[in-house]
N, C-alpha and C positions, 0 to 999 in steps of 0.2 A: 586289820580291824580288831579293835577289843572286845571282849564276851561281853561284856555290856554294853557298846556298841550296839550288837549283835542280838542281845535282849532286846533293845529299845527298838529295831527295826524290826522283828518278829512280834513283836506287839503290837505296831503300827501297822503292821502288815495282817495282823491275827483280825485286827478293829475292821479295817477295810473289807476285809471276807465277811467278817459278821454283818456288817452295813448292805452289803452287795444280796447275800444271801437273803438276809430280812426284805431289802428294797425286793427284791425276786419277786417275791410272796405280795407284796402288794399290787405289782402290775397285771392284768387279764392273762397277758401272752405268755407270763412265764410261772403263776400262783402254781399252776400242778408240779414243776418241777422236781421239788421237795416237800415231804408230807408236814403236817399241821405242828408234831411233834417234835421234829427234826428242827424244824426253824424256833419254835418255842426253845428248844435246847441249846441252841446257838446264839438266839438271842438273850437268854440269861446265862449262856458260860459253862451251861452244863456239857461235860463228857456225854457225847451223844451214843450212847453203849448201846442201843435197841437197836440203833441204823448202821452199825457197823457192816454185817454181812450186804447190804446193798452198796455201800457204799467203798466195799472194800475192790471192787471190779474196776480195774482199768486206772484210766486219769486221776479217776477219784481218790482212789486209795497214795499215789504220789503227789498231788494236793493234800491231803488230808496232815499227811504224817507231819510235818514241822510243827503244825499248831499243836496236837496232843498235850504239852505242856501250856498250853496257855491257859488253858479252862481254871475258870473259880472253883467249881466242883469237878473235881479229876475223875478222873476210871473207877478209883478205886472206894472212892463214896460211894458214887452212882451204884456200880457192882456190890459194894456189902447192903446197901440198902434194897436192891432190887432181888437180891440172893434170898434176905432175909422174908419179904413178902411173898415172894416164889415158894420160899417154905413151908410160909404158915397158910398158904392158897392150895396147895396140893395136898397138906394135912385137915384143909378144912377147920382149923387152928384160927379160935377169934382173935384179932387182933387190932384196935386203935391206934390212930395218929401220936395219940402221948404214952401207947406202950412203945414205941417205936421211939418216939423223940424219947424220953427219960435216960437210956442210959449216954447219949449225944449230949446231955447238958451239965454231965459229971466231968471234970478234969482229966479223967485217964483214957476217956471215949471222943474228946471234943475234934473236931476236925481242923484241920488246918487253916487260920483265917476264918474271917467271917462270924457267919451268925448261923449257928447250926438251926435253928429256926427255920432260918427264912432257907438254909442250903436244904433243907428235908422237904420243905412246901414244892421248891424248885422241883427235885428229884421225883418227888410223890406226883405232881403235875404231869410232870414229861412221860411220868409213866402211864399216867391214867391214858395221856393224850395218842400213847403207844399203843392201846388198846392190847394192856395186858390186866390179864385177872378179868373174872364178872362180876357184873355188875352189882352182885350179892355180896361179894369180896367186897368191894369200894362201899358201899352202902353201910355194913358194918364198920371198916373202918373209919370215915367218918362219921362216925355215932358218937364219937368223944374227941373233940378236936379242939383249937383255940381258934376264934373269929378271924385272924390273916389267914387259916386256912381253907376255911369255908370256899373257896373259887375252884381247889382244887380238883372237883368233878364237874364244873360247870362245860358245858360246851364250850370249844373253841371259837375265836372270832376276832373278826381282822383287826377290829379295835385294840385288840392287844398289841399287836405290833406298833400301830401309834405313837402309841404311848414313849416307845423310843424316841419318836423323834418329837416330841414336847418337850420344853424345858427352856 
């Protein structure tokens, strides 16, 4: 089998687990499985960094590893993004959504693919949904933000997952 072969089939395969995991989250008997965050991350592609140590125990963690590469936004966004609010949280260090996005929409900062916009909204999400930083953090932070991102403190809720399957 060729490596692209082999792309195309871990893709296929990557989709199905996303599909499986989200459909999870909508049924009664299996919604608590995975927490609100997790599936949010899964569902838009993000590197699920926060759910790592739960998920690194057992089956899971030999499940998990093939797709790593699959994600829109890899480990390594997620982590500089999460590293950097981690920073200015325990410094007590103000900081907004477009002190954060500015240097992401310069050419030597841009992330691979995509729309650093909309990869920061994802990543900012997942993290709020991870229930990191307080609530006084997030509330500052969005004090100066762009209208796509206003949802990103909202409560979670099943309607989101929907949304997938419309279209």
């Amino acid at each position: 089998m060729s490596d692209e072969t082999l792309q195309i089939l871990l893709a296929a395969l990557a989709d199905i687990r996303r599909l499986q995991i989200v459909e999870m989250k909508l049924s009664p008997h299996t919604e608590s499985v995975h927490s609100d965050a997790y599936v949010y991350a899964i569902q838009h592609s993000i590197y699920p960094i926060n759910d790592e140590a739960s998920l690194d125990r057992g089956e899971h963690s030999l499940l998990r590893k093939p797709f790593q590469q699959s994600y829109s936004v890899p480990f390594e966004q997620v982590h500089e993004v999460a590293k950097l609010l981690d920073e200015k949280w325990r410094t007590r260090e103000k900081i907004t959504f477009y002190d954060v996005e500015t240097p992401y929409r310069t050419s030597e900062k841009n992330w691979r693919g995509g729309n650093p916009r909309s990869d920061l909204i994802h990543i900012c999400r997942y993290l709020f949904l991870s229930d990191l930083f307080d609530q006084e953090f997030w509330t500052q932070f969005m004090s100066d933000h762009p209208v796509e991102a206003s949802h990103v403190t909202d409560p979670w809720t099943r309607g989101e997952l929907l949304a997938l399957f419309e279209a």
